[in-house]
DOGUPA-89579 format. One record per residue (C-alpha): x, y, z; residue in three letters. Coordinates in steps of 0.001 Angstrom, whole numbers, padded with zeros to 6 digits, always signed. Example, Ala and Ser with C-alpha at 12.3 -4.5 7.8 and 13.67 -1.06 7.14 Angstrom:
2
+012300-004500+007800ALA+013670-001060+007140SER
***
This chain:
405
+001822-023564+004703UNK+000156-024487+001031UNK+001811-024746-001811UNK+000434-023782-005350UNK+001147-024832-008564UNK+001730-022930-011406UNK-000315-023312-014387UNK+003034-022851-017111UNK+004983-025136-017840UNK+008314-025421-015754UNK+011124-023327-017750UNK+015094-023373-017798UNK+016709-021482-015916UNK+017931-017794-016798UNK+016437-018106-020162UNK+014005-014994-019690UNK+010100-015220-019391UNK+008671-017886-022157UNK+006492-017537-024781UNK+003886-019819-023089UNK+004414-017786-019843UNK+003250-014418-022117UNK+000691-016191-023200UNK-000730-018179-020047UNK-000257-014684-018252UNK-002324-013123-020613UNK-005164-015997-020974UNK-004862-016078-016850UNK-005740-012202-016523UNK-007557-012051-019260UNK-009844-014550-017024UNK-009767-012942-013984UNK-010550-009604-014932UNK-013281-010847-017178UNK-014671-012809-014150UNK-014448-009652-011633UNK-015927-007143-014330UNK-019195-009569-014432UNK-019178-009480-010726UNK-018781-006146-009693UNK-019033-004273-012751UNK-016313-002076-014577UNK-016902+000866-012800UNK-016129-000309-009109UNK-012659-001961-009775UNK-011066-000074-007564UNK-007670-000894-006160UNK-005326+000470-004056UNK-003846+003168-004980UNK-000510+002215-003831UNK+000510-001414-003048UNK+003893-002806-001596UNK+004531-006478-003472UNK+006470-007844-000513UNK+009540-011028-001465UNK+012710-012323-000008UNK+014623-015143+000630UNK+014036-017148+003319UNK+014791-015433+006455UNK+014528-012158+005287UNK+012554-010784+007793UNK+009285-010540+005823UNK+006471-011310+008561UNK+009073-009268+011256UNK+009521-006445+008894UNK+005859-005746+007347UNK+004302-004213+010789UNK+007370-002110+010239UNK+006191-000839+006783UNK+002682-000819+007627UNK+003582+001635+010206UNK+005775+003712+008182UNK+003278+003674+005124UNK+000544+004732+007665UNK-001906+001938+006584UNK-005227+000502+008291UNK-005230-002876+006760UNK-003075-005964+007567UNK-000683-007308+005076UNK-002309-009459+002260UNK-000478-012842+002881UNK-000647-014840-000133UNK+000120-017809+001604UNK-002898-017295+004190UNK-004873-016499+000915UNK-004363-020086+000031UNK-006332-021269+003280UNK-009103-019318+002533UNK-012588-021251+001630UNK-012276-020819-001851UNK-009201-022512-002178UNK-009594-024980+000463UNK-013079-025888-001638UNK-010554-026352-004785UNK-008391-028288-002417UNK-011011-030374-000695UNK-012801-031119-004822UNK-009007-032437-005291UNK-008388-029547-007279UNK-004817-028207-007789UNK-004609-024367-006680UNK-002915-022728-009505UNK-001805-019367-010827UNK-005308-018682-012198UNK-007098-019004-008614UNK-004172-017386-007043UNK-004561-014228-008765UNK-008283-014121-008678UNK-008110-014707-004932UNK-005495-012085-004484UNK-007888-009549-006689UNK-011042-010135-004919UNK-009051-009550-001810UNK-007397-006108-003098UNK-011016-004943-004261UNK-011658-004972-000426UNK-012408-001388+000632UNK-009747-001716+004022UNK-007346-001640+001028UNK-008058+001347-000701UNK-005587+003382+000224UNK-002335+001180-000150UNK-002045-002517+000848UNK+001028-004801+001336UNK+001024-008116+000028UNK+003232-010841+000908UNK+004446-013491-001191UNK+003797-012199-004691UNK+004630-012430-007460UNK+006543-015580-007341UNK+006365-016936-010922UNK+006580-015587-014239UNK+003399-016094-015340UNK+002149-013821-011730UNK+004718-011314-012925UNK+002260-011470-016303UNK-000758-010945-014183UNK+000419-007756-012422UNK+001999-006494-015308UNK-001452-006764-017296UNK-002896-005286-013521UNK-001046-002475-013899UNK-001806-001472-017406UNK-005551-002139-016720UNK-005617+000029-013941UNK-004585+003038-016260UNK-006422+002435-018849UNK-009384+002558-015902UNK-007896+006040-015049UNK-008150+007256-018488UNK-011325+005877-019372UNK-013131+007592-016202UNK-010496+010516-015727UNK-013327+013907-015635UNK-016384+011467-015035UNK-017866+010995-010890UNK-016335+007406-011070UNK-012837+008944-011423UNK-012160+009260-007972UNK-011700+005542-007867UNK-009264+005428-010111UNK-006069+007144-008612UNK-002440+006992-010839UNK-001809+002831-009403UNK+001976+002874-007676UNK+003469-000714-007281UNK+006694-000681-005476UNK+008365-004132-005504UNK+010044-004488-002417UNK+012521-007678-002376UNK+014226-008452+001273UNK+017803-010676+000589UNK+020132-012268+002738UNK+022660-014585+001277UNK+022498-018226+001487UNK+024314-018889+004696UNK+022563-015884+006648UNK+019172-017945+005324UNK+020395-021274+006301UNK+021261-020263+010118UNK+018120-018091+010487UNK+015650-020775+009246UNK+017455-023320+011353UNK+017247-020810+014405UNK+013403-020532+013767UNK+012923-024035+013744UNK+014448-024326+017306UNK+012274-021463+018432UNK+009386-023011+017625UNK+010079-026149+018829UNK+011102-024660+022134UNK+007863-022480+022489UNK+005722-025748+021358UNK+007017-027741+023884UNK+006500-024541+026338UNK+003191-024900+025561UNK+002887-028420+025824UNK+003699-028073+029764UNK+002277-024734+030560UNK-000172-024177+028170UNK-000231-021061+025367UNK-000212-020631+021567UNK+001634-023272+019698UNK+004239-021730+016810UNK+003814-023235+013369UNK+007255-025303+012380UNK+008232-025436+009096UNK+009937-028684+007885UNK+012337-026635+005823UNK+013522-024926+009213UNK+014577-028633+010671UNK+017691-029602+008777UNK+020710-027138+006539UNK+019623-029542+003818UNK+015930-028165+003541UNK+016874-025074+004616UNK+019445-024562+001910UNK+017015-026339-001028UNK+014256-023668+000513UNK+016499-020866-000606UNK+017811-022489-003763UNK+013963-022495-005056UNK+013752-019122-004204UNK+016929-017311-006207UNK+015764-019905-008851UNK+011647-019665-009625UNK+011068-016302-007570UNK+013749-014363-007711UNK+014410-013737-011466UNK+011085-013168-011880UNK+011048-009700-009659UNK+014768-009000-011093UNK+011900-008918-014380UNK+009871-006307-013008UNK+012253-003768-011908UNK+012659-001578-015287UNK+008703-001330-014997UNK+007552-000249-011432UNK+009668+001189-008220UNK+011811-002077-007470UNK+013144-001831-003837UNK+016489-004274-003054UNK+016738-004556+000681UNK+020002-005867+002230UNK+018348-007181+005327UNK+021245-008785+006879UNK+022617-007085+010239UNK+020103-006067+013229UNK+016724-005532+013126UNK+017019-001656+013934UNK+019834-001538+010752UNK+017416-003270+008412UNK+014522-000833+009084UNK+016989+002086+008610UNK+017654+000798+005084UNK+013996+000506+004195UNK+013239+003954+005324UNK+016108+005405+003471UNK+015001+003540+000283UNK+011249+004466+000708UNK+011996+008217+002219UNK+012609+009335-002072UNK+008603+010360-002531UNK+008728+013509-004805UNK+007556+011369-007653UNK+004143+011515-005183UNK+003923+014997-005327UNK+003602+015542-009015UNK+000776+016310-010878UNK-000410+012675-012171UNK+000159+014904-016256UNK+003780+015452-015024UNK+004196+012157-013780UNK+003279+010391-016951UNK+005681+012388-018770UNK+008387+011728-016577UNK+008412+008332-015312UNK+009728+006285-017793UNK+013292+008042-016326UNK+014702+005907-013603UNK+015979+007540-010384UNK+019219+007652-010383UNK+019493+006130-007133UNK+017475+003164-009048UNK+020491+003298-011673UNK+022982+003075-008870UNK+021472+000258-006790UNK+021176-002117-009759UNK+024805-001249-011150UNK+026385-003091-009303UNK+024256-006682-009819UNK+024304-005578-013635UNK+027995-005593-013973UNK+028121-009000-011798UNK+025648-010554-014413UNK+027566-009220-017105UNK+030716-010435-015857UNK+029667-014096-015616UNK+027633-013971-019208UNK+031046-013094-020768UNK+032539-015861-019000UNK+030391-018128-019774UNK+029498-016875-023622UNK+032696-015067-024764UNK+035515-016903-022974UNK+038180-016512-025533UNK+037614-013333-025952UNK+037338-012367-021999UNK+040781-014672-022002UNK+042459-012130-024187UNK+041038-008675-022247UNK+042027-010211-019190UNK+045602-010701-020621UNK+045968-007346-022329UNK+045156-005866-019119UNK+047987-007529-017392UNK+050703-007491-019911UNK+049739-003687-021124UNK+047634-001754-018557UNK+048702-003160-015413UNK+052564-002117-015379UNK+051039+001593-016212UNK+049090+001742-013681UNK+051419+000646-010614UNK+053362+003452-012685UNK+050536+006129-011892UNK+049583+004503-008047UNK+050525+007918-006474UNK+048344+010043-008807UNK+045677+007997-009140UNK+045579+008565-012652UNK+046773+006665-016200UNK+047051+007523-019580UNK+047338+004859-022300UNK+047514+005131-026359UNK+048008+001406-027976UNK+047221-000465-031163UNK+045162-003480-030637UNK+043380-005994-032602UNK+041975-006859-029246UNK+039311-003940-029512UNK+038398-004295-032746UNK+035697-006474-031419UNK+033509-004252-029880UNK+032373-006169-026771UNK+035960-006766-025955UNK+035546-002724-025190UNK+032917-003697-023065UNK+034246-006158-021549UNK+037824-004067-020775UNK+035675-001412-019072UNK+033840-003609-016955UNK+036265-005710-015353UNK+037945-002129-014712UNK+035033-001537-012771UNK+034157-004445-010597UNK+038243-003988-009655UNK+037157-000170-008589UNK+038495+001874-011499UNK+037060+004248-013819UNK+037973+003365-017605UNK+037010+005299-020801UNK+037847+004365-024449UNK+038145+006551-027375UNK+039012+005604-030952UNK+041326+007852-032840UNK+042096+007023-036474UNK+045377+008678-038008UNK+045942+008407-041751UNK+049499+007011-042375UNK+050609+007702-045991UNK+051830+004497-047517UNK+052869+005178-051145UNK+052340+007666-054033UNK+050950+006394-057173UNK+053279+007399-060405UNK+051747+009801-062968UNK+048752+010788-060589UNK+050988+012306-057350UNK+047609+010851-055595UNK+048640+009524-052192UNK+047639+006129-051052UNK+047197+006279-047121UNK+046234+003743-044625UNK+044535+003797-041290UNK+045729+003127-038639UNK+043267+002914-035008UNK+045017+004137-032119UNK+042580+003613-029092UNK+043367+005824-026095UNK+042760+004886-022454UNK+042208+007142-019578UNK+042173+004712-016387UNK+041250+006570-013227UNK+041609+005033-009331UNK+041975+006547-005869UNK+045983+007785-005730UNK+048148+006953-002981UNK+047627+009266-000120UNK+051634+009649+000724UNK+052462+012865+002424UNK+054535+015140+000128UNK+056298+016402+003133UNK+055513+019371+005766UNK+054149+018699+009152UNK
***
């Protein structure tokens, strides 16, 4: 397997997408598109209408599960494997001229392959985008592609130009689930090459990372750090599709159809659409809660640790003792004064680790004027405030049987 380079300079982690990653995207697809348009002229840049952006960690199933979505999508064409892509003759003549294959020839390669009439109506590709700068490129894809829509929409070429869909589609397994199935590939391999070595057959490709934990384990480390913040990236922008693809094969594919089945959005008018698409599903809201809090969680850590300190503690020396109160209802009720919330995030903060411990908590402000002192000769009445915040902490109650049979 080939490994490209990527044109941007290498960036610290969990800092967001670069200025010189906006700007080498841009200059990159700016390129490209330039270089296609001379080629085959503006009018024929047709894509897929739909195409599947296939990631995951290593040993996620990828190769086992595309045939799967192929299938299910009802598509002609084979998956676009970027990493195939990569041993095609252009880039092997890059290769071969001692020429680096970077982001630039990836994406053209990848373009010139999409343009491929097999493709036309929907495509998976495997393996991209695995940088920020390729999150750039199909970003500036995507925005192209409508502005091709509009610009023929009501001419003969507009048939070509159908409202683009790009579903990101990321398959994860945590690190020790990657580790054994990598490790288990690499003995396959070895036992089917050596198969072959007495008997005769096809040989099975073996990947040094599938040899030893070590390489296994750095494999996957590469990929939660260059690839998969990246897609995280993407998923306010097109249909972003998190697949927990640990368990059986048969319990994976059951999660991918249920996360694919939601296609009403198809079935609008492409008017209605547009109107309505910068909404999220809500099962898009739910999905991601749950990662959001986690991220939020460790950013206060991490950013705001005196401040976490003291939520943490008000929650145990105030709220706590309340609640075991309430464990039968499943319900709490809580007025206090608190300096504590009169930094705001420290609300935020309070509500969140409610909900990562599986309750619902909402906070209200309620100011009461408390009359201090009357000023002589005026009767005026000199009040102060005082900010009572009230707490309504819901859980699941006990389910104790309040007698009968």
């Amino acid at each position: 397997m080939l490994n490209f380079m990527s044109d941007a300079q290498p960036r610290p982690a969990g800092n967001g997408i670069s200025d010189l990653e906006v700007k080498d995207g841009q200059i990159i697809f700016d390129s490209v598109w330039s270089s296609l348009e001379r080629e085959f002229g503006r009018e024929k840049l047709a894509f897929p209408r739909e195409i599947f952006w296939l990631n995951g960690a290593p040993g996620a199933g990828k190769g086992t599960n595309t045939a799967f979505i192929l299938q299910y999508r009802d598509y002609a064409a084979d998956p676009i494997v970027v990493s195939d892509l990569l041993s095609s003759p252009e880039a092997k003549k890059r290769i071969d001229a001692g020429m680096l294959v970077g982001d630039r020839e990836v994406v053209e390669i990848l373009f010139r392959k999409l343009l491929e009439p097999a493709y036309v109506s929907g495509a998976i590709v495997d393996g991209f985008p695995r940088s920020m700068v390729q999150v750039e490129c199909l970003k500036h894809l995507f925005a192209k592609l409508n502005d091709l829509r509009t610009e023929f929409r009501g001419r003969s070429e507009g048939v070509r130009f159908p409202k683009p869909h790009f579903h990101i589609l990321v398959l994860f397994v945590d690190e020790n689930e990657s580790v054994r199935r990598q490790l288990k590939r690499g003995q396959e391999a070895i036992a089917q090459n050596e198969k072959a070595a007495r008997d005769g057959g096809p040989l099975a490709e073996v990947r040094k990372t599938d040899l030893t934990a070590e390489a296994a384990r750095n494999r996957y480390r590469v990929f939660k750090e260059r690839t998969y913040e990246p897609l995280q990236s993407l998923r306010d922008i097109f249909h972003y599709h998190f697949i927990n693809a640990q368990g059986s094969l048969p319990e994976v594919q059951a999660r991918i159809i249920k996360e694919l089945q939601y296609q009403s959005s198809l079935e609008l008018s492409e008017e209605t659409y547009d109107l309505i698409s910068p909404i999220p599903l809500a099962s898009q809201i739910v999905q991601h809660a749950r990662q959001d809090l986690v991220r939020r969680l460790d950013d206060y850590a991490e950013r705001n640790a005196e401040v976490f300190r003291q939520v943490i503690e008000l929650i145990q020396g105030k709220f706590l003792p309340i609640i075991k109160a309430h464990a039968i209802s499943g319900q709490a009720h809580v007025n206090i004064e608190t300096p504590v919330f009169d930094d705001p995030l420290a609300i935020s903060m309070f509500i969140d680790i409610f909900s990562e411990r599986g309750f619902h908590a909402v906070v209200d402000q309620h100011r009461i004027e408390i009359p201090e002192t009357i000023v002589a000769g005026t009767g005026k009445v000199i009040t102060r405030v005082k900010k009572v915040w009230r707490v309504s902490i819901r859980f699941e109650g006990s389910e104790i049987r309040r007698g009968g049979a």
